[in-house]
Backbone as a printed PyTorch tensor [residue, N CA C, xyz], in Angstrom:
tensor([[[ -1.9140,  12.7440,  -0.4200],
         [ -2.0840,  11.4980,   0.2810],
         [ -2.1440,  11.7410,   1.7870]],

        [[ -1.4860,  12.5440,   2.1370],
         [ -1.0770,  13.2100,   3.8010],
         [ -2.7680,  13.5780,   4.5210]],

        [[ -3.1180,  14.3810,   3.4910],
         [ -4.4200,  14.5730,   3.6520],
         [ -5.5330,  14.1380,   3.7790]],

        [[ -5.2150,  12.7250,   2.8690],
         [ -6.5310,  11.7540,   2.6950],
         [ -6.6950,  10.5990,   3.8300]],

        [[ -5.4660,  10.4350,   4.1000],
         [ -5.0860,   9.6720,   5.6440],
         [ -5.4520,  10.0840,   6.6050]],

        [[ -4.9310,  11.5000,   7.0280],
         [ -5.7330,  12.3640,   7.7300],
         [ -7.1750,  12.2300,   8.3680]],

        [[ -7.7120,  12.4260,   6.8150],
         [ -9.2330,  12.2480,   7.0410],
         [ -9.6460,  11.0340,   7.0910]],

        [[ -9.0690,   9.8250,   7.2020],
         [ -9.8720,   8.9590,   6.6420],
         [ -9.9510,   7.7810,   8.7750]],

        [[-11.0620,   7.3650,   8.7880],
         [-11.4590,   6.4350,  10.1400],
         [-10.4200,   5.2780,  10.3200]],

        [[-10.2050,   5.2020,   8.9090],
         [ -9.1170,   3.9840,   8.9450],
         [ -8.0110,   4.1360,   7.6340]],

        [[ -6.8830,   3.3610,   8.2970],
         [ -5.7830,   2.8460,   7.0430],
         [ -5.5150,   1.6510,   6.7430]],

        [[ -5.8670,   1.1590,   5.8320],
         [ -5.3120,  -0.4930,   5.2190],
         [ -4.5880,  -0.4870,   4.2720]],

        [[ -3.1680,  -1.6980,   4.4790],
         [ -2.4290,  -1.4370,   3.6410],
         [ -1.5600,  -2.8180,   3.4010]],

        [[ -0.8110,  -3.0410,   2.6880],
         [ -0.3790,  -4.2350,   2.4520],
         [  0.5350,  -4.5870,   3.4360]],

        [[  0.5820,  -6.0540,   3.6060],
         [  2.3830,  -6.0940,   4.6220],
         [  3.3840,  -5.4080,   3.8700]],

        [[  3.8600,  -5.4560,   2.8360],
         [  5.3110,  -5.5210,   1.8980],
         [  5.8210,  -4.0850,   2.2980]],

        [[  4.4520,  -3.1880,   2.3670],
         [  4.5160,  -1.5740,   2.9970],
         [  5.0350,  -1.4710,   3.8360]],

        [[  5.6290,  -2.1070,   4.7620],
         [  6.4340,  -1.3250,   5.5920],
         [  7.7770,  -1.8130,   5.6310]],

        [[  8.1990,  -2.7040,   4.5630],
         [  9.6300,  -2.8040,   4.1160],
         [  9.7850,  -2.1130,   3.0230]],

        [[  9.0550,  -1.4660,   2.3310],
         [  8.8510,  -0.8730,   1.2120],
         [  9.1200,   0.8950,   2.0800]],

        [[  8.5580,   0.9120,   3.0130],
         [  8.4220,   2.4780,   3.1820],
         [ 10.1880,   2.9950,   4.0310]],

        [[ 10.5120,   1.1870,   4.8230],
         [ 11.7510,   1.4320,   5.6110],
         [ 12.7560,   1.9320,   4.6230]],

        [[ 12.5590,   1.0060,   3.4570],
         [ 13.5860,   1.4010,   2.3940],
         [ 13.4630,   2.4140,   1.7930]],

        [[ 12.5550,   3.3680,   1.4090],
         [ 12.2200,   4.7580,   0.9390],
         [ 13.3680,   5.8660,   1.9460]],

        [[ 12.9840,   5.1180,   3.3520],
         [ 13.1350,   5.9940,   4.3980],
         [ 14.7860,   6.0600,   4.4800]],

        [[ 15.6900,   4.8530,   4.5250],
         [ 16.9990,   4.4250,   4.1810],
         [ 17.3090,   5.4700,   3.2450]],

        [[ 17.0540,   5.0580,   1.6780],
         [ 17.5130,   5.6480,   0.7860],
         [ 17.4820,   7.3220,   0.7990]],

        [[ 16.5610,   8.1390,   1.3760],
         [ 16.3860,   9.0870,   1.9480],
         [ 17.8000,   9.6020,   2.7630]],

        [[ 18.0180,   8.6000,   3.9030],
         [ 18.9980,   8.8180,   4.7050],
         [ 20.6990,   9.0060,   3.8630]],

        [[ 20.8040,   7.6830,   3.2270],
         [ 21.7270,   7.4860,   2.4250],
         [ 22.2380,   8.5390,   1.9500]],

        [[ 20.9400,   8.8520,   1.0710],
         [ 21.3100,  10.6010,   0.0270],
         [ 21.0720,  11.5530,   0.9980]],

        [[ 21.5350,  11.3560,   2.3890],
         [ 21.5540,  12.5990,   2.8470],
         [ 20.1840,  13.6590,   2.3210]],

        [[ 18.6560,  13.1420,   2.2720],
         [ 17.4560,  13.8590,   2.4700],
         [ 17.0170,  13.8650,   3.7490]],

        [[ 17.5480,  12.8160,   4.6940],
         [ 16.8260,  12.8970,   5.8450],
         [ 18.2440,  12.8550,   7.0440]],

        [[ 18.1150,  13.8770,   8.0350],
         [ 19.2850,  13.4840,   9.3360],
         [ 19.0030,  12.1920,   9.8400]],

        [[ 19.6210,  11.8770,  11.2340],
         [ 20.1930,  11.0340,  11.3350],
         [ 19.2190,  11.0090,  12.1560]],

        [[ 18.8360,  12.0330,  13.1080],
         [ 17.0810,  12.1820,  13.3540],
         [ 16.2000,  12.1470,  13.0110]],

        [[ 16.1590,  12.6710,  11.8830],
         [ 15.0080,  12.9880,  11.2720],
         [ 14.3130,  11.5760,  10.7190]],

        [[ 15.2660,  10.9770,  10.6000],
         [ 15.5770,   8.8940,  10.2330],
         [ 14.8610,   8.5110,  11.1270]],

        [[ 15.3930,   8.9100,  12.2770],
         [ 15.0760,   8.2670,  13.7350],
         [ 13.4240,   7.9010,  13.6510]],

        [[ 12.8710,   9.1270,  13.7300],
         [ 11.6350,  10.0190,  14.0550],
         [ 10.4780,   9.4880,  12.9260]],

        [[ 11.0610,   9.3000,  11.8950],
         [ 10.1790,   8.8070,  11.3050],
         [  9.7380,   7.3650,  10.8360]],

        [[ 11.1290,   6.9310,  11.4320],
         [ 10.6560,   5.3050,  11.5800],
         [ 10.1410,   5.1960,  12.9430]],

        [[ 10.1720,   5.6900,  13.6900],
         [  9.5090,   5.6280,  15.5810],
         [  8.0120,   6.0250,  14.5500]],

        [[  7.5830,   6.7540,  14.2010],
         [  6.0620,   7.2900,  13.5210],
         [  5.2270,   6.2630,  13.1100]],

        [[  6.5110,   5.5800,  12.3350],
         [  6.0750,   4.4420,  11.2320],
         [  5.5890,   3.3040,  12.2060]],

        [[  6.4130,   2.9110,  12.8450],
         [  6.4420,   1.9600,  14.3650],
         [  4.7410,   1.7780,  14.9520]],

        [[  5.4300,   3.3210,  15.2690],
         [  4.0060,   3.6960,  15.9860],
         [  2.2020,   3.3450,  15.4110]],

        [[  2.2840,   3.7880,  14.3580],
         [  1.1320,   3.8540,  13.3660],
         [  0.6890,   2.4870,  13.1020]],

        [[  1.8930,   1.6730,  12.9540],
         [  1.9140,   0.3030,  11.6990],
         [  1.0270,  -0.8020,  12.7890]],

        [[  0.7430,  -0.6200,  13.6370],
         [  0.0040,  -1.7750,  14.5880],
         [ -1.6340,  -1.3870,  14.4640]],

        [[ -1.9120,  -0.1790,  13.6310],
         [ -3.2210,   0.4100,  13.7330],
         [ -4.0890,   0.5310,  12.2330]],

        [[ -2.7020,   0.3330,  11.3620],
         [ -3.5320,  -0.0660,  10.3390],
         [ -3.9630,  -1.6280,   9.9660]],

        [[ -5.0150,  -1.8790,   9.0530],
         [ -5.4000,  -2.9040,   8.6410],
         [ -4.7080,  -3.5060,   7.3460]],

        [[ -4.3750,  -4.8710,   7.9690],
         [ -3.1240,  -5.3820,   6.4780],
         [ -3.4740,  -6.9220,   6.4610]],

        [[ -4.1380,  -6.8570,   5.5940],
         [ -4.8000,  -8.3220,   4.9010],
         [ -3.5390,  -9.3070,   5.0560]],

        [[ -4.0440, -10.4700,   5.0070],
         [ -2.9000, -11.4700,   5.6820],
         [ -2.3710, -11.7460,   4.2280]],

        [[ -0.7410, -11.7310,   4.2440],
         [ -0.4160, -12.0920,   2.8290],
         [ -0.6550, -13.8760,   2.6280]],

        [[ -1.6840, -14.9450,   1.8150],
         [ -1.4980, -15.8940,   2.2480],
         [ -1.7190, -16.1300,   0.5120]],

        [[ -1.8890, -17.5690,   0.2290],
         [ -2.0650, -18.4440,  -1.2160],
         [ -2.8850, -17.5340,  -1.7580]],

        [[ -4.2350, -17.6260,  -1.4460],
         [ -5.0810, -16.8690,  -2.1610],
         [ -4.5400, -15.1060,  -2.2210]],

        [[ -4.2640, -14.6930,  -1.5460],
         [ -3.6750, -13.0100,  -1.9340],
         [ -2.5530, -13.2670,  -3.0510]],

        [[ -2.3500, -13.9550,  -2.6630],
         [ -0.6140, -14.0120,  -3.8790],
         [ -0.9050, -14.4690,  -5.3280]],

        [[ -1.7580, -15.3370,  -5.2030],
         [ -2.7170, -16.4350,  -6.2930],
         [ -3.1890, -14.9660,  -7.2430]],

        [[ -3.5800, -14.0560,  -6.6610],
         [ -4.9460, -12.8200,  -6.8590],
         [ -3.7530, -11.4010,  -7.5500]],

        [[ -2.7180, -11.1070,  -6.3540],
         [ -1.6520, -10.8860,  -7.2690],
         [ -0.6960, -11.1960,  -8.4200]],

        [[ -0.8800, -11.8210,  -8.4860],
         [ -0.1520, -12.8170,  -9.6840],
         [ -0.8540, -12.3350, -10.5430]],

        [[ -2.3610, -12.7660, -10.6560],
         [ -3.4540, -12.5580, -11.8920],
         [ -3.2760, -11.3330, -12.2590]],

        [[ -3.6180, -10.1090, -11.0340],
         [ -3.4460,  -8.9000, -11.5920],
         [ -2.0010,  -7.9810, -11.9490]],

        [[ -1.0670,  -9.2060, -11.5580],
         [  0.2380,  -7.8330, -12.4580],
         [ -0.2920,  -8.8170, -14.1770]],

        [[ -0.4470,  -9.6620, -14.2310],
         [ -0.3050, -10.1580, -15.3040],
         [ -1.3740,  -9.7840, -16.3780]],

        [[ -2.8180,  -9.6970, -15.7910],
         [ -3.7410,  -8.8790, -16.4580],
         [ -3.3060,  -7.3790, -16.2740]],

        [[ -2.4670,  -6.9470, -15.5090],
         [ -2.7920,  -5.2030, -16.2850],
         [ -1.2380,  -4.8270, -15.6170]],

        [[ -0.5620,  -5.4630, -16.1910],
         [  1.1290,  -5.0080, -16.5030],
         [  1.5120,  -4.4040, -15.2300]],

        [[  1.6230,  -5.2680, -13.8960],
         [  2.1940,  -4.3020, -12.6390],
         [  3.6820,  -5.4610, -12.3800]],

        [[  4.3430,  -4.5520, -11.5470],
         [  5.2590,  -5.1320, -10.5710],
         [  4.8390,  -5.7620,  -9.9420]],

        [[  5.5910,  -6.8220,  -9.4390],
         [  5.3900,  -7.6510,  -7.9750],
         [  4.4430,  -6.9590,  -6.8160]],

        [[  5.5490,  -5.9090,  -6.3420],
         [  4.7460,  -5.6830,  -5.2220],
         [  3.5760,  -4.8060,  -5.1760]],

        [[  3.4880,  -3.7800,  -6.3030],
         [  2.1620,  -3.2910,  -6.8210],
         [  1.2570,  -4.5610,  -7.0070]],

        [[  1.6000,  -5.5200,  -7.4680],
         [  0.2710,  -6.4050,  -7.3300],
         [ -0.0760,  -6.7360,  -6.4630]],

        [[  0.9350,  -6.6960,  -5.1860],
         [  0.5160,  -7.4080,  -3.8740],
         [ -0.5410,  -6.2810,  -3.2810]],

        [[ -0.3080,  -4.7580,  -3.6070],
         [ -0.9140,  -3.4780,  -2.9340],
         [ -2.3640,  -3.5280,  -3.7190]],

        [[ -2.3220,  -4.0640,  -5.0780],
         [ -3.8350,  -4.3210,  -5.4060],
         [ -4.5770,  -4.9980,  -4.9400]],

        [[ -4.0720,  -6.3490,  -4.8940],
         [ -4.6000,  -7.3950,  -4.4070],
         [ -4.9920,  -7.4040,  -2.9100]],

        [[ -4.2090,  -6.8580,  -1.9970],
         [ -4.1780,  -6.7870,  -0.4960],
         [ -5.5500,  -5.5180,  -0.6970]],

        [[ -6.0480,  -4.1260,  -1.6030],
         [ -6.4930,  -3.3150,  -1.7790],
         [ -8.0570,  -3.5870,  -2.1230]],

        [[ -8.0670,  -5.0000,  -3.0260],
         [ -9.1310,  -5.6320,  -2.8350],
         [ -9.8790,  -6.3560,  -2.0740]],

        [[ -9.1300,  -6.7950,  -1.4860],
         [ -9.4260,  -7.5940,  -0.0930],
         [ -9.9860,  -6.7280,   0.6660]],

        [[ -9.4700,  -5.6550,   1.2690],
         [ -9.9870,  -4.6740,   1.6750],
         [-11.4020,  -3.8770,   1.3740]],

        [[-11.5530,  -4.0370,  -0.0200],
         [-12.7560,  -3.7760,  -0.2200],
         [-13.6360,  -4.3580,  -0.4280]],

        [[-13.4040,  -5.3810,  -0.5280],
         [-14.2030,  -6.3790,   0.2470],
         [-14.8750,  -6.3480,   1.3110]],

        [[-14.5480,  -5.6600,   2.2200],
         [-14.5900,  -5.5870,   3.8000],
         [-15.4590,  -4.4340,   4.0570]],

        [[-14.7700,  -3.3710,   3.2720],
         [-15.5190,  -1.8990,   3.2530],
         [-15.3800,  -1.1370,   2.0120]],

        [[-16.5990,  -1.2590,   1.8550],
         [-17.1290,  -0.2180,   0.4270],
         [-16.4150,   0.9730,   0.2670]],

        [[-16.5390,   1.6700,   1.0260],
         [-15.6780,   3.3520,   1.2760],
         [-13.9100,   3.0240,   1.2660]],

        [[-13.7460,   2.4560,   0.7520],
         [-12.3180,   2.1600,   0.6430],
         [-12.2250,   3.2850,  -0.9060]],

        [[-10.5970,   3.7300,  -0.5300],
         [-10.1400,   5.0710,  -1.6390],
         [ -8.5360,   4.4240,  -1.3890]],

        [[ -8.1710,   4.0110,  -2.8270],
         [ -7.1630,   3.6380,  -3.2610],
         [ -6.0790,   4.4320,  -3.7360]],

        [[ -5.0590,   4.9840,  -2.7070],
         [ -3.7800,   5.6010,  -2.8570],
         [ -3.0510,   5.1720,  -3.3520]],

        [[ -2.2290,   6.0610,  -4.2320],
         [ -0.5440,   5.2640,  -4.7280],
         [ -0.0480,   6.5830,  -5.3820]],

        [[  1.5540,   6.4260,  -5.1370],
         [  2.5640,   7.1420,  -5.9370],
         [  2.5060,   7.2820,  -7.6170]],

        [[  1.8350,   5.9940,  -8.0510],
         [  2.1340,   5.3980,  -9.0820],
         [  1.2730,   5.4090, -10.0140]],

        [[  1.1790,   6.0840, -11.2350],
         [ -0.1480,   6.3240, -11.7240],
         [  0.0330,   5.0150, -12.5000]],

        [[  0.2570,   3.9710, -13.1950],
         [ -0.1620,   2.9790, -13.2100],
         [ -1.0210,   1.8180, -12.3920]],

        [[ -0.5790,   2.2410, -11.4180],
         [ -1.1690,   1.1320, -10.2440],
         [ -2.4010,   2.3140,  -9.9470]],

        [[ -2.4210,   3.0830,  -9.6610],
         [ -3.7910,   3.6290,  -9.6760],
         [ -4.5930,   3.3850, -10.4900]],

        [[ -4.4490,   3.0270, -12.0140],
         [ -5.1110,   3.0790, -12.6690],
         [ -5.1760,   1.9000, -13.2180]],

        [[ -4.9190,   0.9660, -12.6840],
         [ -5.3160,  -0.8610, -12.6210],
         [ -6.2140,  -0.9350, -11.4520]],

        [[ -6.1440,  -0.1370, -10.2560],
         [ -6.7890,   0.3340,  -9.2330],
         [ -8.7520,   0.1120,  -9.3690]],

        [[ -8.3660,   1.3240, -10.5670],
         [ -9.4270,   1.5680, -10.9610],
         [-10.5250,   0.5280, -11.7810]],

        [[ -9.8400,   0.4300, -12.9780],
         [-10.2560,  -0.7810, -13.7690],
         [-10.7050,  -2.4190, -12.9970]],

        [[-10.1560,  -2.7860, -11.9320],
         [-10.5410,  -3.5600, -11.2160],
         [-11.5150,  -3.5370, -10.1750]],

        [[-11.7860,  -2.0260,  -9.8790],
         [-13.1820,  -2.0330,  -8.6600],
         [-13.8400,  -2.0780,  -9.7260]],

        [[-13.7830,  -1.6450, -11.1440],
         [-15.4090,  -1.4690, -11.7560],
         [-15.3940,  -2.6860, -12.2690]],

        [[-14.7100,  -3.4310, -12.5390],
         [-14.9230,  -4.8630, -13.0160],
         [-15.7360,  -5.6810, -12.3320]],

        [[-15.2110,  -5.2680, -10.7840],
         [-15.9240,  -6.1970,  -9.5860],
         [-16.8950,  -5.6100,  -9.3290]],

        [[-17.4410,  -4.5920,  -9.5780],
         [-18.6140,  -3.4030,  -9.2040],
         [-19.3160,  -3.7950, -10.2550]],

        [[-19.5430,  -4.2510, -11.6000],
         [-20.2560,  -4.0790, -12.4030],
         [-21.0380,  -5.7700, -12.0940]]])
């Protein structure tokens, strides 16, 4: 993923992502994976970055759109919001490449561009 960011002109991503990533980053700290710096440093990164990516406005219709898709293809809450916010996005731009931890949500990911592609 480090890589594909890297390369890529742009990042779009949901709002929920960066209470989602603070808490990764916490729990990290908690269990003693990350110092007390190292905490620091990577929420200053996160800070830094998060004003430059593109994050679809969470509003009725995004939530309306999430809803549909945890319910058509078995996601969590906020995985639906990362689909839904993911579509929107591609909407916008074709060259959009859909990241995730989660091989489920990747692979509702999938099934939904070709739905809308076909």
């Amino acid at each position: 993923m480090a890589k594909a960011v890297r390369e890529s002109s742009r990042i779009a991503t949901a709002m929920v992502s960066y209470a989602e990533a603070r808490a990764a980053f916490a729990r990290l700290l908690r269990e003693e994976g990350l110092t007390e710096e190292e905490h620091a440093g990577i929420v200053e990164a996160l800070n830094d970055r998060w004003r430059t990516y593109e994050k679809p406005a969470v509003n009725e219709n995004l939530v309306r759109l999430a809803g549909d898709l945890a319910q058509r293809h078995a996601l969590r809450g906020y995985d639906s919001i990362q689909l839904a916010s993911a579509f929107v996005c591609h909407g916008r731009h074709q060259d959009l490449r859909f990241l995730a931890f989660d091989d489920d949500l990747n692979e509702a990911a999938k099934r939904v561009v070709s739905v809308y592609e076909s």
